[in-house]
C-alpha positions as CSV (number, residue, x, y, z in Angstrom):
1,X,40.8,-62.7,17.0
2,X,39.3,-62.6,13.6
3,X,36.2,-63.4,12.2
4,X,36.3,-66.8,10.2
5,X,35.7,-66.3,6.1
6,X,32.3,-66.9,5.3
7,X,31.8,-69.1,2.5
8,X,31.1,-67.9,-1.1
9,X,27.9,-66.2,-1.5
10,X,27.4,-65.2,2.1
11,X,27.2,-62.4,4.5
12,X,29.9,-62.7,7.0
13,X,28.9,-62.7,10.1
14,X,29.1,-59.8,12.9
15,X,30.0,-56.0,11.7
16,X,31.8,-54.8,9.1
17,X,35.6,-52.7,10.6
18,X,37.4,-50.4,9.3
19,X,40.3,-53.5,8.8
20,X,37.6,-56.0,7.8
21,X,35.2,-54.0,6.3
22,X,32.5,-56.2,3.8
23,X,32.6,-56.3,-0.1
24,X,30.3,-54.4,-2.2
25,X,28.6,-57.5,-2.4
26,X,28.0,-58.6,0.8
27,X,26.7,-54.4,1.4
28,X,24.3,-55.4,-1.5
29,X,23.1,-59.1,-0.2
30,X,22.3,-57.5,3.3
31,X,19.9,-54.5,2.2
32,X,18.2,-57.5,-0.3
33,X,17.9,-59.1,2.8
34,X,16.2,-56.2,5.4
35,X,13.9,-54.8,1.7
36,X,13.1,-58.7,1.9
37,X,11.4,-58.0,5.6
38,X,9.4,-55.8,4.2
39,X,6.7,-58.2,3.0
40,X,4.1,-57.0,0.5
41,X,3.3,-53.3,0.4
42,X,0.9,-51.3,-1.1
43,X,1.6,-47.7,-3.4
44,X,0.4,-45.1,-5.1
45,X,2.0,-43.3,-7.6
46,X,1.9,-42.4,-11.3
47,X,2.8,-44.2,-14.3
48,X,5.1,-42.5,-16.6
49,X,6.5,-45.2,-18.7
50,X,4.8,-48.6,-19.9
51,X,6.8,-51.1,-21.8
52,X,5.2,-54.4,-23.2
53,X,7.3,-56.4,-25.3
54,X,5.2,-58.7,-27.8
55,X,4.7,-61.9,-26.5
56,X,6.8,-61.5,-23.3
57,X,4.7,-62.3,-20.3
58,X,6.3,-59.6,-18.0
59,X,5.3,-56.0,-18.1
60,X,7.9,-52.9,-16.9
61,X,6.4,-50.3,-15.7
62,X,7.5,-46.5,-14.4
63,X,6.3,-45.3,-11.4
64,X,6.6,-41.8,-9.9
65,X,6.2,-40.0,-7.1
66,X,3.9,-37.3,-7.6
67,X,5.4,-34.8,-5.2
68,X,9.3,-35.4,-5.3
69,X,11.8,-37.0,-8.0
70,X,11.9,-40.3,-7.1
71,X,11.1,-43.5,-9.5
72,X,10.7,-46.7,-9.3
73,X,10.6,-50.2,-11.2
74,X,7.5,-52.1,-11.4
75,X,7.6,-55.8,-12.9
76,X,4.1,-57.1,-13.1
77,X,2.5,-60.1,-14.9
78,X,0.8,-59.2,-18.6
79,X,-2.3,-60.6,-16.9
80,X,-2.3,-58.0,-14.2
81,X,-2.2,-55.1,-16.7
82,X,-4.8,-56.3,-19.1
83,X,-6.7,-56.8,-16.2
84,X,-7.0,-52.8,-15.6
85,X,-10.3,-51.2,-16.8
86,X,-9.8,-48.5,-18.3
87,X,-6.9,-49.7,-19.7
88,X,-3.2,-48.5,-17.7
89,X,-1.9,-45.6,-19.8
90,X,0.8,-43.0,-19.3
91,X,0.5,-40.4,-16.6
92,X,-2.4,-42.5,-14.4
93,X,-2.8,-42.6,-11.3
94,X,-2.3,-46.0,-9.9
95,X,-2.2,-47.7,-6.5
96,X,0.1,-50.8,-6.5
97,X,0.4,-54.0,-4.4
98,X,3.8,-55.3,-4.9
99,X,6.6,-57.2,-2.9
100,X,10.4,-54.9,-2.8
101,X,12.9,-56.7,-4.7
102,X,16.2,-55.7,-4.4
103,X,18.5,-56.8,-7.5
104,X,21.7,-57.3,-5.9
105,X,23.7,-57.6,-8.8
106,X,22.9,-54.2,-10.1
107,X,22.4,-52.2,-6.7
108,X,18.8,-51.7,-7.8
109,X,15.5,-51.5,-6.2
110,X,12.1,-52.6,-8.3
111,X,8.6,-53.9,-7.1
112,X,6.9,-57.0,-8.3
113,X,3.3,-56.2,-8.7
114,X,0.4,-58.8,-8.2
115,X,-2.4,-56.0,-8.4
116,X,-2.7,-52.7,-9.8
117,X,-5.7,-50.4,-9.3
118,X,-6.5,-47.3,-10.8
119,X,-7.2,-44.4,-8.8
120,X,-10.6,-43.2,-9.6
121,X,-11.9,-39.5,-10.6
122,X,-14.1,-39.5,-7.5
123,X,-11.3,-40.7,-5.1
124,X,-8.8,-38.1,-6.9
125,X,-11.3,-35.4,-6.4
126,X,-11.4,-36.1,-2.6
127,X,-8.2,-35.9,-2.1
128,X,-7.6,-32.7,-4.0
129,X,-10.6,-31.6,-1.5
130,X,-8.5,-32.7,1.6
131,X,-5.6,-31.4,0.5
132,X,-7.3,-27.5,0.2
133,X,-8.4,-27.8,3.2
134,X,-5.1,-28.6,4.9
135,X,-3.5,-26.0,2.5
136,X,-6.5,-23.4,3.5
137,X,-5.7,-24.4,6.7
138,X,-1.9,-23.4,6.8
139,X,-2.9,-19.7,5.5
140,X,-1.6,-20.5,1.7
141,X,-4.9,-19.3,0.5
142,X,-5.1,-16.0,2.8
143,X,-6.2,-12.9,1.0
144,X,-4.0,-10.8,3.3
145,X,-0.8,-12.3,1.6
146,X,-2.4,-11.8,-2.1
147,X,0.0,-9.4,-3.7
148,X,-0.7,-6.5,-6.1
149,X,0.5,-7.1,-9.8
150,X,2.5,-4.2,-11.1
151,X,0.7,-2.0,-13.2
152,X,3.5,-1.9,-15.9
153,X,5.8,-5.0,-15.4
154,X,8.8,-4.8,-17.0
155,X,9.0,-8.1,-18.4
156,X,6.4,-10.7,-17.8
157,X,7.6,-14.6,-17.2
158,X,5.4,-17.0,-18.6
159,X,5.1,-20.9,-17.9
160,X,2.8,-22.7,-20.8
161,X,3.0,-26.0,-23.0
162,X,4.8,-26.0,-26.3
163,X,3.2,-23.9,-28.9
164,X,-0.2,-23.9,-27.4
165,X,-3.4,-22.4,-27.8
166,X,-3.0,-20.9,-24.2
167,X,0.2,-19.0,-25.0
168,X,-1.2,-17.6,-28.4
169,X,-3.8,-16.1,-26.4
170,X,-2.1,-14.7,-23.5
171,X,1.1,-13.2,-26.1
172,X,-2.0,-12.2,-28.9
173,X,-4.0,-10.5,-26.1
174,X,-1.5,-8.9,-24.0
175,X,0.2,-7.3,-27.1
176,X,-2.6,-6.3,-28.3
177,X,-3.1,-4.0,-25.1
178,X,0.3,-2.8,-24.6
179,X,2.3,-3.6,-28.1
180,X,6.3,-3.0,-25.8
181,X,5.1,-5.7,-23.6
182,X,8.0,-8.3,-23.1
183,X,7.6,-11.7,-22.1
184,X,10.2,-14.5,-20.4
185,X,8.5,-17.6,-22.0
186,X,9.4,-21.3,-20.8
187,X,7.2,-23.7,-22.7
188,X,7.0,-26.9,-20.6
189,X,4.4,-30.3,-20.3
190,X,1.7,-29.4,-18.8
191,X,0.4,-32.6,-18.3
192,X,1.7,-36.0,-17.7
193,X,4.4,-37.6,-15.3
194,X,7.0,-34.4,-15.6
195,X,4.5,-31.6,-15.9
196,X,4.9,-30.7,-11.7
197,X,9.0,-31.2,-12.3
198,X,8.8,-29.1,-15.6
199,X,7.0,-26.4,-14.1
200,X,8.8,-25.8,-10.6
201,X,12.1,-25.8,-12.5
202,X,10.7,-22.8,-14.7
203,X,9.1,-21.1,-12.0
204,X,12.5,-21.2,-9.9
205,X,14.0,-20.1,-12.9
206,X,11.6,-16.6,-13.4
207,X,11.4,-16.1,-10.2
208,X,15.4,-15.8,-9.9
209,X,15.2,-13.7,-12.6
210,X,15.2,-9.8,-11.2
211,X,13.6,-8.5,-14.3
212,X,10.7,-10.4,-14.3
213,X,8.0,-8.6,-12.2
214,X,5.2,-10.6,-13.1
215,X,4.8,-15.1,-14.0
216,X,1.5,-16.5,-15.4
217,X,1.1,-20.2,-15.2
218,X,-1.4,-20.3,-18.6
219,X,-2.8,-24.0,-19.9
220,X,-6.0,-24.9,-21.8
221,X,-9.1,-26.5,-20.9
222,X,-8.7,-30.4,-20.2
223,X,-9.9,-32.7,-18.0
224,X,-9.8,-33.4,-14.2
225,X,-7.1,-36.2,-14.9
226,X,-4.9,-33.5,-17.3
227,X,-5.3,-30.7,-14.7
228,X,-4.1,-32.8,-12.1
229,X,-0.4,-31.3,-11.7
230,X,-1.3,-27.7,-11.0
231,X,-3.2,-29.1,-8.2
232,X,-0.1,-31.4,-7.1
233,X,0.9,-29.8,-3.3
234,X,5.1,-29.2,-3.9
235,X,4.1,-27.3,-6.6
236,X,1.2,-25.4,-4.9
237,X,3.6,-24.6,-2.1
238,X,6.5,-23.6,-4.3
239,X,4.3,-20.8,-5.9
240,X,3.6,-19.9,-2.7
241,X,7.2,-19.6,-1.6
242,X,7.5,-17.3,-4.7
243,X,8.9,-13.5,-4.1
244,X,7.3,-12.6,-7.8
245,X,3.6,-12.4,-8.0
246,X,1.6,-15.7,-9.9
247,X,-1.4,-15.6,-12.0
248,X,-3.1,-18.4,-12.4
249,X,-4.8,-18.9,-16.0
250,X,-6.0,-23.0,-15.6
251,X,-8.4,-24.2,-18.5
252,X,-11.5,-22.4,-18.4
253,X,-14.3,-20.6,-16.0
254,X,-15.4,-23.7,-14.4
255,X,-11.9,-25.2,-14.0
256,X,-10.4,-24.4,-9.7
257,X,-7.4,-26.4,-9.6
258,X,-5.5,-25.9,-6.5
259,X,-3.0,-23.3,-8.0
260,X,-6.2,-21.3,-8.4
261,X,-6.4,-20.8,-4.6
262,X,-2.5,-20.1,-3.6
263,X,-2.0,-17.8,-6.9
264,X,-1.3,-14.0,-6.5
265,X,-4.7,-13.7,-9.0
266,X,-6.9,-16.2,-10.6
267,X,-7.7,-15.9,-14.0
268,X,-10.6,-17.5,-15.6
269,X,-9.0,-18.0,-18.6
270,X,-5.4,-17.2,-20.6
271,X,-7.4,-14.6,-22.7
272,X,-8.3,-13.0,-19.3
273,X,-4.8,-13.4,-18.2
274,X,-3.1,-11.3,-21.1
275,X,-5.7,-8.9,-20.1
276,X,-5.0,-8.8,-16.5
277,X,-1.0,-8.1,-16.7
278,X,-0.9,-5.2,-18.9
279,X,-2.6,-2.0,-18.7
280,X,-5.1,-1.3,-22.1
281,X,-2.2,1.3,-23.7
282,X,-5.3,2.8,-26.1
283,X,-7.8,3.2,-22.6
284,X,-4.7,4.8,-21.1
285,X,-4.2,6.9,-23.7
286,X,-8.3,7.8,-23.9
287,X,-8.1,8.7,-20.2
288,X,-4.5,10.9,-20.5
289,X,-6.5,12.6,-22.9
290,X,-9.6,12.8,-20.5
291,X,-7.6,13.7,-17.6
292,X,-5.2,16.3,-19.3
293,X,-8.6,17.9,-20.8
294,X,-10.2,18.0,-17.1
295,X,-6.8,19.5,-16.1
296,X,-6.4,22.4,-18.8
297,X,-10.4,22.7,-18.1
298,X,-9.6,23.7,-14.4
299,X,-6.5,25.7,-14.9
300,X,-8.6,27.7,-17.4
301,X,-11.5,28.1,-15.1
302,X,-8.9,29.3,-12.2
303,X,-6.9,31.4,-14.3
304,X,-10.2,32.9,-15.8
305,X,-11.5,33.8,-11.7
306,X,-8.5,35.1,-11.1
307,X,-8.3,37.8,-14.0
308,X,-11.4,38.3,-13.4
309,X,-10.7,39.0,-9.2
310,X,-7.1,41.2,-10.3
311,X,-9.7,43.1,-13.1
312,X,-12.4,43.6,-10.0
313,X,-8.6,44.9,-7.3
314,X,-7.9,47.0,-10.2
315,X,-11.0,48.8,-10.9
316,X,-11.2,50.0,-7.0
317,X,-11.1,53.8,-6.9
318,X,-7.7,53.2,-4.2
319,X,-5.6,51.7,-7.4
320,X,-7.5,52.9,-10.6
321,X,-6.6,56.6,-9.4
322,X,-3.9,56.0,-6.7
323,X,-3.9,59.8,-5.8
324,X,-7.2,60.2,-5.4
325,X,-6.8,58.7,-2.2
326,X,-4.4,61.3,-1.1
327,X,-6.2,64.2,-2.3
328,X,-9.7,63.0,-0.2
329,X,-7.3,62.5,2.8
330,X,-6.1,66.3,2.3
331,X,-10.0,67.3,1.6
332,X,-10.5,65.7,5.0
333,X,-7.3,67.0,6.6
334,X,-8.5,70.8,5.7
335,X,-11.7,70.0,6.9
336,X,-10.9,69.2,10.2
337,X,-8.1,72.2,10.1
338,X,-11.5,74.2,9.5
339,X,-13.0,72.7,11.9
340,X,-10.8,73.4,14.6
341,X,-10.2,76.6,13.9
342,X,-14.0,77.6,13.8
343,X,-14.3,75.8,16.7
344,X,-11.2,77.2,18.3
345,X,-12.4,80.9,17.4
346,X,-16.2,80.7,19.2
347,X,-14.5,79.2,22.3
348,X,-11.8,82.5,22.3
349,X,-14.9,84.1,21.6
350,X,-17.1,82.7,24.1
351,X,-14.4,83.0,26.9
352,X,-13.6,86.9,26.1
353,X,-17.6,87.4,26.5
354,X,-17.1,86.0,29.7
355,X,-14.0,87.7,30.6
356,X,-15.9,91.1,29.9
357,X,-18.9,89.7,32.4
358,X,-16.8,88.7,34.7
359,X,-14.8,92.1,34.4
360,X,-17.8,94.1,34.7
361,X,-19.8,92.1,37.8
362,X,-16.2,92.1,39.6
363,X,-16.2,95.6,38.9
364,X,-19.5,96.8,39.9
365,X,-18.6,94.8,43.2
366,X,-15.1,95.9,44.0
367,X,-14.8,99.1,46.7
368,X,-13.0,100.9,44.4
369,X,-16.4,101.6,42.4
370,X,-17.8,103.1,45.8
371,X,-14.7,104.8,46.5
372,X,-15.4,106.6,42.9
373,X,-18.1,107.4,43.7
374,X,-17.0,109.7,46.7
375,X,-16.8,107.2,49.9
376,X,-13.7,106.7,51.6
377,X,-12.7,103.6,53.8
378,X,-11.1,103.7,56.9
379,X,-8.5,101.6,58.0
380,X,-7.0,100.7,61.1
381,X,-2.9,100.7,61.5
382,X,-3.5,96.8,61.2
383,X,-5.7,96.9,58.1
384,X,-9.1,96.3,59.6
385,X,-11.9,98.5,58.4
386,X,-13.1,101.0,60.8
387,X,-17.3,100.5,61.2
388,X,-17.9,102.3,63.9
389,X,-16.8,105.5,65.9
390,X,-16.2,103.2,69.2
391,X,-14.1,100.9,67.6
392,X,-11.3,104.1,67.5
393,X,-9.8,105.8,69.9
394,X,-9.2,109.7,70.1
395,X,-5.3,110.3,69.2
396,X,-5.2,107.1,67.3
397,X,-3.8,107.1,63.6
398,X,-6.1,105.5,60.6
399,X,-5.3,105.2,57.1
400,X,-8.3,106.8,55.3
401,X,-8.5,105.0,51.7
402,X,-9.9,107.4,49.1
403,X,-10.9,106.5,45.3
404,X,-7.3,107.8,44.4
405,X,-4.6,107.0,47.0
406,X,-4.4,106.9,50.9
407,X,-4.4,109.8,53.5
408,X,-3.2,109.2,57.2
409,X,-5.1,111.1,59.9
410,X,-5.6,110.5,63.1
411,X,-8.8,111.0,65.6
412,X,-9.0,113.9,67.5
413,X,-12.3,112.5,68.9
């Protein structure tokens, strides 16, 4: 059964089907209707666009979002915005009390302010200090994930605003180190509503590029309120997320915004920036010089100790007169050929002295010298000496030893 018409003007009633689905209209009356529920709300943001028209009572305002790409409306009374001291300008921080109004024959969303208070320094401060420590707190500030900057970078990227004083001083002072240094340059607001969008878009951009090794982030001195985007969070965290080393260079010494903290290396000024990047290409020079002198220095000192130890080898008696060697060996060899035969010739000697001893005391011994002298020796037939006349008998044959041959005889008694 279908649903009955609803009259002009209306919602009909029940849900929307794929064979009675509801008119654009009706789509648009209903979210007017549940933004309606929403009662009166209070925002913060920041103003990027103020329009007064002479005379008109009504003031439009442009409100951002500070940390994504989303805008809205505001339509506030002329007394409400005079009533802001110090007066609302563009790029303040603002938090709003307004009622959603949905414009249903536009599709459009836009708030109707009744008060609008500025956010003050001392409120924006704390937040910042909030926000570090929950940043701190995730590890984007961690020493241990700092990386090195190359010490010659190819080509450096750098994000600054249009023709400013900060990217004179970073091009002017890097090229005056290292004249072949190249630079990527993306000139972009660095203050105001867009600044944060402006600057994440370049910094994708760089850090897609594969010949850029190195991106400086470079703005002049300036207030807290003008500082304020580099310490917005999506952009502290998209630096972070960055595969190409950052350097921060953020107004002057005294000046920390956030980016300071998450940044590769923090620069206390863009002077000290286009002196961090680049190597000093005179210095460089001055120590190659240094360096190559210390090295020919050395190699002269070694090669000087060595000719000095081959003159010392050479001098040595064994290779200034090569054959001298051999002739003391042969001195020494017919030395101890001497020697030996000396010695060899008293122990022949020696030993034939004792050979004639020997000869002589064996001969004064031996029977045979009795036996020359006359004696004779008498032998049994079994070769035992005869030493007495009872130890023969009569008839019995002896063998009777003389100094020259035997004679047998035998006992007759």
């Amino acid at each position: 059964m279908s649903q009955p018409e609803a009259p002009a003007g209306e919602a009909p009633a029940g849900r929307s089907t794929p064979d009675e689905p509801w008119p654009v209209r009706v789509v648009s009356q209903k979210i007017g209707d549940w933004i309606a529920r929403l009662g009166v709300v209070w925002t913060e943001g920041q103003i990027t666009q103020i329009s007064r028209r002479p005379g008109a009572p009504t003031v439009f305002l442009t409100l951002r979002d500070t940390a994504a790409e989303i805008s809205v409306s505001v339509v506030t009374g002329r007394a409400v915005v005079e009533a802001c001291d110090p007066p609302l300008r563009e790029g303040a921080r603002v938090v709003v009390q307004a009622k959603p109004d949905w414009y249903a024959g536009r599709g459009t969303l836009s708030l109707r302010a009744s008060q609008i208070r500025q956010v003050g320094l001392g409120e924006l401060l704390a937040r910042i200090e909030q926000l570090k420590r929950q940043l701190a707190g995730e590890g984007l500030f961690a020493r241990e994930r700092k990386r090195r900057l190359p010490f010659l970078p190819h080509r450096i990227g750098l994000i600054t605003g249009r023709n400013s004083a900060a990217m004179r001083d970073v091009l002017e002072n890097a090229r005056a180190r290292l004249p072949s240094a190249r630079f990527e340059v993306r000139e972009v607001p660095v203050q105001g509503a867009t600044a944060v969008t402006r600057v994440m878009e370049a910094l994708s951009e760089l850090d897609a590029d594969e010949s850029v090794d190195v991106i400086i982030v470079a703005r002049g001195g300036g207030s807290v309120e003008d500082l304020l985007p580099f310490s917005d969070e999506t952009l502290c965290r998209a630096v972070f997320a960055c595969r190409t080393p950052v350097v921060s260079a953020i107004g002057h010494e005294p000046d920390t915004p956030l980016l300071d903290y998450v940044a590769d290396v923090r620069c206390s000024t863009p002077t000290d920036a286009g002196k961090r990047v680049v190597p000093d290409f005179t210095e460089e020079q001055r120590g190659l010089a240094q360096a190559r002198h210390r090295l020919r220095t050395a190699l002269h000192g070694k090669l000087e100790r060595e000719y000095q130890g081959l003159a010392a080898i050479r001098s040595r008696p064994c290779l200034a007169q090569p054959s001298r060697m051999i002739d003391d060996r042969r001195a020494e060899i017919a030395a101890l050929r001497d020697r030996i035969r000396r010695s060899l010739e008293v122990r022949l000697e020696a030993a034939h002295r004792d050979n004639g001893h020997l000869r002589s005391q064996l001969r004064a011994l031996s029977p045979q010298a009795t036996l020359d002298r006359g004696y004779a020796i008498a032998q049994r037939g079994d070769g035992t000496v005869v030493r007495a006349a009872d130890d023969v008998e009569a008839g019995e044959a002896l063998r009777l030893r003389v100094a020259e041959g035997e004679l047998t005889v035998t006992v007759k008694e």
